[in-house]
C-alpha positions in Angstrom: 0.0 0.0 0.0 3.2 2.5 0.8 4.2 1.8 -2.8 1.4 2.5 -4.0 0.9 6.0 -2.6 4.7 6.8 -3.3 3.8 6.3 -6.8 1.0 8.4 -6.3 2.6 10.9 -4.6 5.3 10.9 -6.9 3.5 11.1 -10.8 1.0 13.8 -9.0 3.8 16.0 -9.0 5.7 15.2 -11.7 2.4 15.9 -13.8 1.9 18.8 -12.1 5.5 19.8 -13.1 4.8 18.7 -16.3 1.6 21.0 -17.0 2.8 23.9 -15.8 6.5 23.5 -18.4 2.9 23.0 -21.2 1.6 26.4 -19.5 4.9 27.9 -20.0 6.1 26.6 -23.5 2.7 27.7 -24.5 3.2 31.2 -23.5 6.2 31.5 -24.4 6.3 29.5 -28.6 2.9 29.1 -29.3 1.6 32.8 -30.2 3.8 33.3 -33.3 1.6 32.2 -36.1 -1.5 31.2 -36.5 -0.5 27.5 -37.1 1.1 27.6 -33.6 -2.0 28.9 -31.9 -4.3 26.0 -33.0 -1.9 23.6 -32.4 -0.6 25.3 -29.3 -4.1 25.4 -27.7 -4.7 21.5 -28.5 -1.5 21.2 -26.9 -2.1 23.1 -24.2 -5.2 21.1 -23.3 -4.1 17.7 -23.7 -0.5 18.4 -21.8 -2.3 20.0 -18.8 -5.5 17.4 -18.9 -2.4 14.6 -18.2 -2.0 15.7 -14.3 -5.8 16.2 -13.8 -6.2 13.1 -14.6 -3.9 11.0 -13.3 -4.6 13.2 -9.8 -8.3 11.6 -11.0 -6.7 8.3 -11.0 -5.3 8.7 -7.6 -8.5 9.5 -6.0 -10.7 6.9 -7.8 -13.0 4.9 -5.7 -12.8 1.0 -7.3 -9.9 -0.7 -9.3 -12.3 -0.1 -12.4 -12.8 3.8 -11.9 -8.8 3.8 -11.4 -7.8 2.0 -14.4 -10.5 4.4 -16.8 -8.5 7.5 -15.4 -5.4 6.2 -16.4 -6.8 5.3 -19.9 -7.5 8.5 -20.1 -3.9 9.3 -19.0 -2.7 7.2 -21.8 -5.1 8.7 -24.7 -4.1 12.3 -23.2 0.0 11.8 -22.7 0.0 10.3 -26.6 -2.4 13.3 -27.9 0.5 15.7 -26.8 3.3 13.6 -28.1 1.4 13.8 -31.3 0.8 17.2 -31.2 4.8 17.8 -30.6 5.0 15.6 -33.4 3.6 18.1 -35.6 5.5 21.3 -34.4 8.7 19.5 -35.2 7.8 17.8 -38.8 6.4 21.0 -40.3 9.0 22.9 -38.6 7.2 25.1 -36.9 10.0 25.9 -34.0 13.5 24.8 -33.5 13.7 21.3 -32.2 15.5 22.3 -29.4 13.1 25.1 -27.6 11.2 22.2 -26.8 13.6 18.9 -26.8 13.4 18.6 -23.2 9.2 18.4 -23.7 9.4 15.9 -26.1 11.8 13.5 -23.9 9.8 14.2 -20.8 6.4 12.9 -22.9 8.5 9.8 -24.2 9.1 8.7 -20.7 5.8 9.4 -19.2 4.2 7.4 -22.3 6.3 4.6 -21.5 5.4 4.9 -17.6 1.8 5.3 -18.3 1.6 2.7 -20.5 3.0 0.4 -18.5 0.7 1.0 -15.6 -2.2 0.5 -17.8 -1.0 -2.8 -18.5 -0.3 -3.5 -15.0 -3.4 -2.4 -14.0 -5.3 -5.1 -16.2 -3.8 -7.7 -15.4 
């Protein structure tokens, strides 16, 4: 049970971190062009609806209610890699004002992912 709320404890902040770097990057990049904007604001709401939902996850009430946050987790975390995705293959920005984005979504996928599974089994 201590693991468990470790974990918690752990991803609730390190989505929290991660939403407010979305808040930031989006403040700072995503105002330049029109192109930007759009995808900027779907950005903006995917990035930051990954810690409300896994602190969603954390507070469900049954196994089941749980593992549909963190579905949700999943389907959010990959909607802002995809998003990223775009910004860097029609060049939009420089790769590197938002490198350290991109890696922090790889890993997260790969966490998230792997906690879905978990969860199933």
């Amino acid at each position: 049970m201590m693991e468990s709320l470790d974990y918690n404890e752990k991803y609730r902040q390190r989505t929290k971190k991660f939403a407010v770097a979305i808040i930031v990057f989006y403040a700072k990049h995503c105002k330049q062009t029109e192109e930007l904007r759009v995808i900027g604001k779907q950005l903006l709401r995917s990035g930051t609806s990954v810690a409300a939902n896994f602190r969603a996850v954390t507070r469900g009430r049954s196994h089941a209610e749980r593992f549909s946050k963190m579905c949700i987790v999943v389907e959010e975390i990959a909607e802002t890699q995809f998003w990223f995705e775009l910004i860097e293959e029609a060049e939009l920005l420089e790769k590197s004002t938002f490198s350290y984005l991109k890696n922090e979504i790889t890993e997260l996928v790969k966490i998230f992912t792997a906690s879905k599974a978990n969860m199933k089994k």
